[in-house]
N, CA, C and O atoms as a GROMACS GRO file, in nm:
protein
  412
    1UNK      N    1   1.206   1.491   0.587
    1UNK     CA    2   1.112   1.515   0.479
    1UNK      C    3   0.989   1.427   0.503
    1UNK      O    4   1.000   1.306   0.521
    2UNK      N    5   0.872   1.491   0.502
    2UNK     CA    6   0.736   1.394   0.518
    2UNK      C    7   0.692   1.413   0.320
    2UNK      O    8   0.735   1.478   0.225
    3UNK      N    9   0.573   1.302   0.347
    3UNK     CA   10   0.503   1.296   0.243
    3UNK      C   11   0.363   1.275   0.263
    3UNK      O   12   0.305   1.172   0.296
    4UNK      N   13   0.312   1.402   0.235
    4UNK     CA   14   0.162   1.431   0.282
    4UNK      C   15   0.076   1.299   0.202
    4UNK      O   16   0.107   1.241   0.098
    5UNK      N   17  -0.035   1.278   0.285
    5UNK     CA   18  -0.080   1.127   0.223
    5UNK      C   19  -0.230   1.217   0.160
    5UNK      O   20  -0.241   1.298   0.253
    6UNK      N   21  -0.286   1.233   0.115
    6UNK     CA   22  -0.394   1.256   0.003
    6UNK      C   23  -0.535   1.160   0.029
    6UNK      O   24  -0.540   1.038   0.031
    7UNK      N   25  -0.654   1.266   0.048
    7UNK     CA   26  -0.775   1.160   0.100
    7UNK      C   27  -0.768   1.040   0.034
    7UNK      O   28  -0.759   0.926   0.078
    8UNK      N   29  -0.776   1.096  -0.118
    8UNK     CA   30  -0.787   0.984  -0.221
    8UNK      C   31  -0.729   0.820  -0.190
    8UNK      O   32  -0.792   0.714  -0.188
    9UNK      N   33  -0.556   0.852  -0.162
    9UNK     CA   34  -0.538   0.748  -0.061
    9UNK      C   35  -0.586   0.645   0.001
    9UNK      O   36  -0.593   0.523  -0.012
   10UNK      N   37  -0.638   0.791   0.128
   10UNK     CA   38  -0.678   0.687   0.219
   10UNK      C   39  -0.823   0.638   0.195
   10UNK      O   40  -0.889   0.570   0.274
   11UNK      N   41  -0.856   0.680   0.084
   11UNK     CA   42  -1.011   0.622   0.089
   11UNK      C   43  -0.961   0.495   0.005
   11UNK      O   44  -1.032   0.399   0.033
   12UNK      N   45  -0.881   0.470  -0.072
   12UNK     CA   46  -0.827   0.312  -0.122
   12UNK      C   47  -0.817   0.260  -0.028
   12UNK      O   48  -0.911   0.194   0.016
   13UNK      N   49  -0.706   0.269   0.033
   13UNK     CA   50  -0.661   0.168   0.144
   13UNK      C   51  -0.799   0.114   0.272
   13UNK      O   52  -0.782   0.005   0.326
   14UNK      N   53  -0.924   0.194   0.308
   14UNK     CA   54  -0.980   0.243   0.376
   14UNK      C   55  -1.076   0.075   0.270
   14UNK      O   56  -1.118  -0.025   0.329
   15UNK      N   57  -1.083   0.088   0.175
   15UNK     CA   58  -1.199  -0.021   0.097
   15UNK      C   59  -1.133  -0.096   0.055
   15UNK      O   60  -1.202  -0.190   0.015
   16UNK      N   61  -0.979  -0.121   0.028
   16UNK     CA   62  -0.925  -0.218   0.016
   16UNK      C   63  -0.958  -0.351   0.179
   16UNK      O   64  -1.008  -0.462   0.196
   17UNK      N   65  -0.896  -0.248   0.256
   17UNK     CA   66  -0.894  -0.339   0.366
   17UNK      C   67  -1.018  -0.386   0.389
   17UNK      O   68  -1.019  -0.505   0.419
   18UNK      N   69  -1.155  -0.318   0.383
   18UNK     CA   70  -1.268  -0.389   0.388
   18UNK      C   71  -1.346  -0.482   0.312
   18UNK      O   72  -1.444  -0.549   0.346
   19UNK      N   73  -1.265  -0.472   0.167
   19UNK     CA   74  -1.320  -0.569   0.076
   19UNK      C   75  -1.179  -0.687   0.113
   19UNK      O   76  -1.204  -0.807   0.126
   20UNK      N   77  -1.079  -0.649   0.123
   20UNK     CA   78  -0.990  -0.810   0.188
   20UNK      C   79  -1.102  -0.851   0.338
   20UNK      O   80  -1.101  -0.969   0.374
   21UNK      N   81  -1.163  -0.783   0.392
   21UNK     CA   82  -1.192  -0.841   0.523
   21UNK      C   83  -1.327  -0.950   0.517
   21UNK      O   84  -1.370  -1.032   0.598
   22UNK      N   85  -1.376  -0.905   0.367
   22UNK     CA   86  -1.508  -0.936   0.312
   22UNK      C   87  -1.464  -1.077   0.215
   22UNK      O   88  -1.556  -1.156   0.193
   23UNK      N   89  -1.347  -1.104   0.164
   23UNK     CA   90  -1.319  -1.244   0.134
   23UNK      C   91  -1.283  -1.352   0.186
   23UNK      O   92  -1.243  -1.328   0.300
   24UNK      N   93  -1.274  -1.472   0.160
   24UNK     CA   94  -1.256  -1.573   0.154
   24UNK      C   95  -1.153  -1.587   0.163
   24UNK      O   96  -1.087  -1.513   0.090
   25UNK      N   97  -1.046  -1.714   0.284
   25UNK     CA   98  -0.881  -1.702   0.241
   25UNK      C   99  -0.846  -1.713   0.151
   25UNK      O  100  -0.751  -1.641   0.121
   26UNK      N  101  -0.903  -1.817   0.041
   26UNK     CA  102  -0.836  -1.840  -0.085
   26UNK      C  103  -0.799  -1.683  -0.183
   26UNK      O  104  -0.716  -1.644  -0.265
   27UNK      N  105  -0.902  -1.636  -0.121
   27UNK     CA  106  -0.924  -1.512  -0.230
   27UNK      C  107  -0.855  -1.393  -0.181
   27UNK      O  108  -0.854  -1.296  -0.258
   28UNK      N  109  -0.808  -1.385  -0.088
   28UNK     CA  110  -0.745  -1.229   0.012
   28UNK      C  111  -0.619  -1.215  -0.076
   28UNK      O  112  -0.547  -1.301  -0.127
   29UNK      N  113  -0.617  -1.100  -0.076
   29UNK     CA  114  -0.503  -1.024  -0.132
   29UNK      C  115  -0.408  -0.948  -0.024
   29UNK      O  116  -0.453  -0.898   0.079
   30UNK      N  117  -0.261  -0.947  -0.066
   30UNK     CA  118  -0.204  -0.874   0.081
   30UNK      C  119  -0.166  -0.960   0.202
   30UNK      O  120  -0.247  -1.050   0.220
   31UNK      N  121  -0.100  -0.958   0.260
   31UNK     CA  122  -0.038  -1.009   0.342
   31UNK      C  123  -0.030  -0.943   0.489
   31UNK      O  124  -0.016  -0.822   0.511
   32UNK      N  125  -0.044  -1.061   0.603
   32UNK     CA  126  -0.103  -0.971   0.726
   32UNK      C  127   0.044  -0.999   0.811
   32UNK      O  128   0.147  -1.054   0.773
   33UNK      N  129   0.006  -0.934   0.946
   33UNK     CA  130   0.157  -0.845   1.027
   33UNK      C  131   0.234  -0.977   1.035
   33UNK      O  132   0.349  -0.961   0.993
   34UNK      N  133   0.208  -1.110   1.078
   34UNK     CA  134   0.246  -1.254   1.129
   34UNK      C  135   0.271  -1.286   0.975
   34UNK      O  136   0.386  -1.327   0.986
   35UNK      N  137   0.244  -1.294   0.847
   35UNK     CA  138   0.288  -1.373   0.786
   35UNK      C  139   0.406  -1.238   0.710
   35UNK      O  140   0.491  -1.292   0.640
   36UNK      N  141   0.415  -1.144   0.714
   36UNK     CA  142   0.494  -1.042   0.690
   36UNK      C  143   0.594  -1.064   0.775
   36UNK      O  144   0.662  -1.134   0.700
   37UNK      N  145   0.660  -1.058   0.883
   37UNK     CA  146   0.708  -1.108   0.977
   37UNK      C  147   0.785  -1.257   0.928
   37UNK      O  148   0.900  -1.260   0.885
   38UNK      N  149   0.734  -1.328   0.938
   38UNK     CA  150   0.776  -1.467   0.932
   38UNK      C  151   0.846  -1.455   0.770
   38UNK      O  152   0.950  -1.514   0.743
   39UNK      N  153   0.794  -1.394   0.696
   39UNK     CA  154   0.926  -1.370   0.514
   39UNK      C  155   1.003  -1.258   0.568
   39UNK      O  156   1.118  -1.268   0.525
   40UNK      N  157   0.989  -1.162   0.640
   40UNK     CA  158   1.062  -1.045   0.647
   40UNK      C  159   1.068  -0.957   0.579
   40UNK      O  160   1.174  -0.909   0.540
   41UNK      N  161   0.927  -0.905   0.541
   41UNK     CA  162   0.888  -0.798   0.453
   41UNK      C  163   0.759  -0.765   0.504
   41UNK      O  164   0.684  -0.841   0.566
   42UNK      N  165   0.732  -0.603   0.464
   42UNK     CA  166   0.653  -0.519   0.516
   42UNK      C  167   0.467  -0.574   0.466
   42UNK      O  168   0.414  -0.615   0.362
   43UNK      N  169   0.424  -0.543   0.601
   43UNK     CA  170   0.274  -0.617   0.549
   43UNK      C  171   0.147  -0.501   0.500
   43UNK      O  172   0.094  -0.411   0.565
   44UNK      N  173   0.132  -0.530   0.406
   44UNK     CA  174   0.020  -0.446   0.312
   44UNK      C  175  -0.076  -0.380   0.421
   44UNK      O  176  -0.102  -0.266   0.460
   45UNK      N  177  -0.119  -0.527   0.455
   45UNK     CA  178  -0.285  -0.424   0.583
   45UNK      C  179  -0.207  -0.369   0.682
   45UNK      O  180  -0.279  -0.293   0.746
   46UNK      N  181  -0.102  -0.370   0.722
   46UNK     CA  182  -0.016  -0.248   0.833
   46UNK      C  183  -0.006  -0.104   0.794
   46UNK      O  184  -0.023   0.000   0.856
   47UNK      N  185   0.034  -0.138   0.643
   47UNK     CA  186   0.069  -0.018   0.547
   47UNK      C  187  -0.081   0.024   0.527
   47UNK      O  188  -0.106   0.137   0.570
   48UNK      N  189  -0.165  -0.033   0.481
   48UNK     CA  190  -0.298   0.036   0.451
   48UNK      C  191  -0.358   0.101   0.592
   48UNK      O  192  -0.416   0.209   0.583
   49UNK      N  193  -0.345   0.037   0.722
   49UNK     CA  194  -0.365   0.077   0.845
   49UNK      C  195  -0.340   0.230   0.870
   49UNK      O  196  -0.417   0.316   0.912
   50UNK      N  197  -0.184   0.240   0.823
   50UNK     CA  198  -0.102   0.319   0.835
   50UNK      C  199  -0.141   0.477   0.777
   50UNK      O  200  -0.148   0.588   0.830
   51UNK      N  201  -0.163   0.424   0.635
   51UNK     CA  202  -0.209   0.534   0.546
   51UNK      C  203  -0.370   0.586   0.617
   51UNK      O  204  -0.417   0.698   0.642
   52UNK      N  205  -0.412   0.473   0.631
   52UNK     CA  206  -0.588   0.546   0.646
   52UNK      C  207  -0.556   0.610   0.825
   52UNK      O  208  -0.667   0.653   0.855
   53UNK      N  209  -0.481   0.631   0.925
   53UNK     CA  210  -0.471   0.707   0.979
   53UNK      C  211  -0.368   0.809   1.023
   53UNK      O  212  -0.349   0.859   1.134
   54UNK      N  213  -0.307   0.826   0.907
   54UNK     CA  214  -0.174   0.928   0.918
   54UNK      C  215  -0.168   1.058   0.857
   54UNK      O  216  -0.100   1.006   0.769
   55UNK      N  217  -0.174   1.156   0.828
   55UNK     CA  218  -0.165   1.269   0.752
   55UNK      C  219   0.019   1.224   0.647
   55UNK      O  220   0.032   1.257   0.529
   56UNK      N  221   0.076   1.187   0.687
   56UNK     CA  222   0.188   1.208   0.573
   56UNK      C  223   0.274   1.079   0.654
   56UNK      O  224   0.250   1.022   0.760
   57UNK      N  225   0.387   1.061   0.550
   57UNK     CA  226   0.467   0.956   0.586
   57UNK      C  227   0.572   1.033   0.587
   57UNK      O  228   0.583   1.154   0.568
   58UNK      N  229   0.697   0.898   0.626
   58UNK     CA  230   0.839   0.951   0.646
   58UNK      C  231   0.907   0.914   0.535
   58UNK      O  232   0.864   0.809   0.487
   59UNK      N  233   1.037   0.986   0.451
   59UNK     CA  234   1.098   0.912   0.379
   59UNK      C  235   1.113   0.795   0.341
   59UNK      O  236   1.096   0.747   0.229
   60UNK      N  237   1.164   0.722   0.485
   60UNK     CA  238   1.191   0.575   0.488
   60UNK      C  239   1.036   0.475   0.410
   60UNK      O  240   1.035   0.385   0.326
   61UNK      N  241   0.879   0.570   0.516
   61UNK     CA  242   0.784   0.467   0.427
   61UNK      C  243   0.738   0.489   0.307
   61UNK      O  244   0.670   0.404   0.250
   62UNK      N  245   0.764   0.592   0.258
   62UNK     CA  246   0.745   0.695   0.138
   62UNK      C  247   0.822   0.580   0.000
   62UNK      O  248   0.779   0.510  -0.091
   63UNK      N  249   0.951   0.616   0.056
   63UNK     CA  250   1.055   0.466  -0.030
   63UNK      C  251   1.007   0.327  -0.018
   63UNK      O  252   1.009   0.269  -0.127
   64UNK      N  253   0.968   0.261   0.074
   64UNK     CA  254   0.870   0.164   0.069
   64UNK      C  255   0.768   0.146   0.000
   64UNK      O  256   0.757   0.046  -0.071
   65UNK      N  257   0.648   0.266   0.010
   65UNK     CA  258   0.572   0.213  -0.080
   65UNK      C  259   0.574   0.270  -0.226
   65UNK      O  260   0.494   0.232  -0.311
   66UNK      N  261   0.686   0.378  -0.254
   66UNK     CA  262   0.769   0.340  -0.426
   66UNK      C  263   0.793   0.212  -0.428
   66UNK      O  264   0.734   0.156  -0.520
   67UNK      N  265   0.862   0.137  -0.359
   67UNK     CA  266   0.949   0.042  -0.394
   67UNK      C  267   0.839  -0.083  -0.461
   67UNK      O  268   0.844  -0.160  -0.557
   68UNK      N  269   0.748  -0.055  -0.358
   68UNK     CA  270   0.614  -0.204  -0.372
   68UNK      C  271   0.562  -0.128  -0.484
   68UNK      O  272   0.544  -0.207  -0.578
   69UNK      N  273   0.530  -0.007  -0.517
   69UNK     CA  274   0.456   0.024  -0.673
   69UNK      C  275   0.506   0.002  -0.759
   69UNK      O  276   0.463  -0.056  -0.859
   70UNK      N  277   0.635   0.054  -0.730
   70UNK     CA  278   0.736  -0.009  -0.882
   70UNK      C  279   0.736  -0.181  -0.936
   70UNK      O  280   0.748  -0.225  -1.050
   71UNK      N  281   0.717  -0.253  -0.807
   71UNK     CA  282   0.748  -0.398  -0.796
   71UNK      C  283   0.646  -0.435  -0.877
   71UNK      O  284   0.656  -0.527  -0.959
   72UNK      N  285   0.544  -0.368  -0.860
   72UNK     CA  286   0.394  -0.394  -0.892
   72UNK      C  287   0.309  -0.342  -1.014
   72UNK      O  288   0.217  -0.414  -1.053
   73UNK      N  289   0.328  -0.242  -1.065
   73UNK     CA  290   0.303  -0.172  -1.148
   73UNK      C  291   0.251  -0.185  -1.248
   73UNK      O  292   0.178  -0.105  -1.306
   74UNK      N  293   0.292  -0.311  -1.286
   74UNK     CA  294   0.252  -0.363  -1.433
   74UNK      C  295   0.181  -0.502  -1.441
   74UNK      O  296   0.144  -0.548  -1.549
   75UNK      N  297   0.157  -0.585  -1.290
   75UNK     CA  298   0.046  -0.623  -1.270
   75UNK      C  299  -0.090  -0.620  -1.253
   75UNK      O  300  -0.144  -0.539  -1.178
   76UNK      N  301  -0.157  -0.713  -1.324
   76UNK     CA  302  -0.274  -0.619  -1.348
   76UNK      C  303  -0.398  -0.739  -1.253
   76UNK      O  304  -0.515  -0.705  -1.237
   77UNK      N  305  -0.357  -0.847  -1.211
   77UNK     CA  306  -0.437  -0.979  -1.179
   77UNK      C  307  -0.509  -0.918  -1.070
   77UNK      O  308  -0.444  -0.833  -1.011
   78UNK      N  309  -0.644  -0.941  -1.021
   78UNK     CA  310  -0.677  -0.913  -0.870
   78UNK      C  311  -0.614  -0.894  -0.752
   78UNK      O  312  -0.609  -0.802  -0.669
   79UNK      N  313  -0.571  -0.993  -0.762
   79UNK     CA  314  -0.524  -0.986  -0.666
   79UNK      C  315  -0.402  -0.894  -0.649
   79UNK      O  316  -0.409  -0.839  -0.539
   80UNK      N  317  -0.306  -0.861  -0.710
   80UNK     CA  318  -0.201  -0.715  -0.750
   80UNK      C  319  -0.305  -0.607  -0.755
   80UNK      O  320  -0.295  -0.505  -0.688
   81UNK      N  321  -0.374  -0.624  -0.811
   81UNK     CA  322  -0.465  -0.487  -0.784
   81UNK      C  323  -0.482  -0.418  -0.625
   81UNK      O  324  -0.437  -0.312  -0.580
   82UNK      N  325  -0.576  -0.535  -0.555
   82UNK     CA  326  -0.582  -0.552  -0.440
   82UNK      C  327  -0.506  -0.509  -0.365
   82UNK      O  328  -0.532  -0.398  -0.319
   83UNK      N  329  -0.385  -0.576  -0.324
   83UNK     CA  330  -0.251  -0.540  -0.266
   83UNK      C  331  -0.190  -0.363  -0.283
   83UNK      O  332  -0.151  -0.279  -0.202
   84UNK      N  333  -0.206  -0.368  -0.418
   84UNK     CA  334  -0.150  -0.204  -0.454
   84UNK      C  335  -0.293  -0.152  -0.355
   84UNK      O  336  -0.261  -0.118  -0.240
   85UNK      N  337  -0.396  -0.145  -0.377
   85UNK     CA  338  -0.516  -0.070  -0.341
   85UNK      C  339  -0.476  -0.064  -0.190
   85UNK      O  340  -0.524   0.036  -0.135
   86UNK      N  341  -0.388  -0.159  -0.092
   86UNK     CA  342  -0.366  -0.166   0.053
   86UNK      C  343  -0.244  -0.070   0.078
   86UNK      O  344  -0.238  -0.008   0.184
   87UNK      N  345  -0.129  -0.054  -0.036
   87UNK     CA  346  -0.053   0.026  -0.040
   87UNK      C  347  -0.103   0.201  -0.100
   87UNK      O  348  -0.022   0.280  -0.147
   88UNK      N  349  -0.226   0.223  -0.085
   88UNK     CA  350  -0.246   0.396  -0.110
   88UNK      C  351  -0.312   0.346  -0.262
   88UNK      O  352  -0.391   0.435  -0.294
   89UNK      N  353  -0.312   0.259  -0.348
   89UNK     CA  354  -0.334   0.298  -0.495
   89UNK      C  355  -0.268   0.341  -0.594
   89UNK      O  356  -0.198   0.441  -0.577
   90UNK      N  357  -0.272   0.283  -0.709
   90UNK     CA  358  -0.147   0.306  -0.825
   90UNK      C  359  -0.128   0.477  -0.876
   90UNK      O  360  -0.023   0.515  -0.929
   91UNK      N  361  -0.266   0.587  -0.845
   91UNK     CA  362  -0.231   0.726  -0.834
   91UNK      C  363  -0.123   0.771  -0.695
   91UNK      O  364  -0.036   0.856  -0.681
   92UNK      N  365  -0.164   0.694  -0.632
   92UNK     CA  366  -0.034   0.727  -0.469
   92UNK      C  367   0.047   0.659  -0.492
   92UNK      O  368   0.137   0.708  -0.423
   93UNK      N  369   0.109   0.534  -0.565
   93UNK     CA  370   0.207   0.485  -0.578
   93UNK      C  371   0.266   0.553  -0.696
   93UNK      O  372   0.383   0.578  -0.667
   94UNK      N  373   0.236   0.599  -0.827
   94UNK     CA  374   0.292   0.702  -0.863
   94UNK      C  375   0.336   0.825  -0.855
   94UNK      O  376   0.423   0.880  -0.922
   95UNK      N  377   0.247   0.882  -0.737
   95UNK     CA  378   0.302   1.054  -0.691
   95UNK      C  379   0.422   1.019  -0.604
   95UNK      O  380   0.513   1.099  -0.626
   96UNK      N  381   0.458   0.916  -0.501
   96UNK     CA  382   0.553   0.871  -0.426
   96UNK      C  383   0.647   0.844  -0.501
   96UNK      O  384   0.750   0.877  -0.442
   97UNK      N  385   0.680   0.784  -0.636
   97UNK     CA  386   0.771   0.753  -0.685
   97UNK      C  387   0.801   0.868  -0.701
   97UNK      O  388   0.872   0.912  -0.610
   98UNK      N  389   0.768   0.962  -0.810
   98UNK     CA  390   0.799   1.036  -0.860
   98UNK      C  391   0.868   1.196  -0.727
   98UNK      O  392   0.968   1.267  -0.725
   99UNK      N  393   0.777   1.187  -0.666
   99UNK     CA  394   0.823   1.259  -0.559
   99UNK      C  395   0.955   1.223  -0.515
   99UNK      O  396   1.033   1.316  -0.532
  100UNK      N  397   0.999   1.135  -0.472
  100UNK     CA  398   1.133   1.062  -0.460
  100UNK      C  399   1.210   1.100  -0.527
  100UNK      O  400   1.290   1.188  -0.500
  101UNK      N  401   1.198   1.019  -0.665
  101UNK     CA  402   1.283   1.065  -0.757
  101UNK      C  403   1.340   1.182  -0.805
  101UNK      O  404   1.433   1.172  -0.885
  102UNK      N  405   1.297   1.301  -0.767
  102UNK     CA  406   1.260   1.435  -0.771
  102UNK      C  407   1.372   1.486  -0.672
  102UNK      O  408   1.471   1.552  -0.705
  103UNK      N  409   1.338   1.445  -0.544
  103UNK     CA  410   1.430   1.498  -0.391
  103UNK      C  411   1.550   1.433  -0.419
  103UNK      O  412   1.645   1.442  -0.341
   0.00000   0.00000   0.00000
């Protein structure tokens, strides 16, 4: 089963990653491939990478980035904003859940 990814998407992830590239460390949101790696969890700008050049995902990342919307959802701080915006956006993190939930 794929999950077609939606311009809308990738135009988040696409200005997320350029407004993280446009801050300050203190201020970056998201987590990069080396410090993802080193906790052992999936890194936002891989995932935003991912989305802005893929037509659809696989189950497995589909459930991933439900899993990080759900985690996230009801944060509202910049920086959670941010992060969701690297994962597709809280409209793509809701069609993924729900899509899931559905199959």
């Amino acid at each position: 089963m794929r999950f077609d990814i939606p311009s809308y998407a990738k135009r988040i992830a696409r200005e997320s990653l350029e407004e993280r590239q446009r801050l300050p460390e203190s201020k970056k949101f998201g987590i990069d491939k080396q410090e993802a790696r080193r906790l052992g969890i999936n890194s936002g700008v891989e995932r935003a990478k991912q989305i802005v050049r893929s037509e659809s995902l696989s189950l497995e990342d589909a459930k991933r980035v439900a899993a990080f919307y759900e985690r996230f959802k009801n944060c509202d701080t910049p920086k959670c904003e941010g992060a969701i915006g690297l994962w597709g956006g809280r409209r793509f993190g809701r069609k993924i859940s729900t899509q899931i939930k559905r199959s």
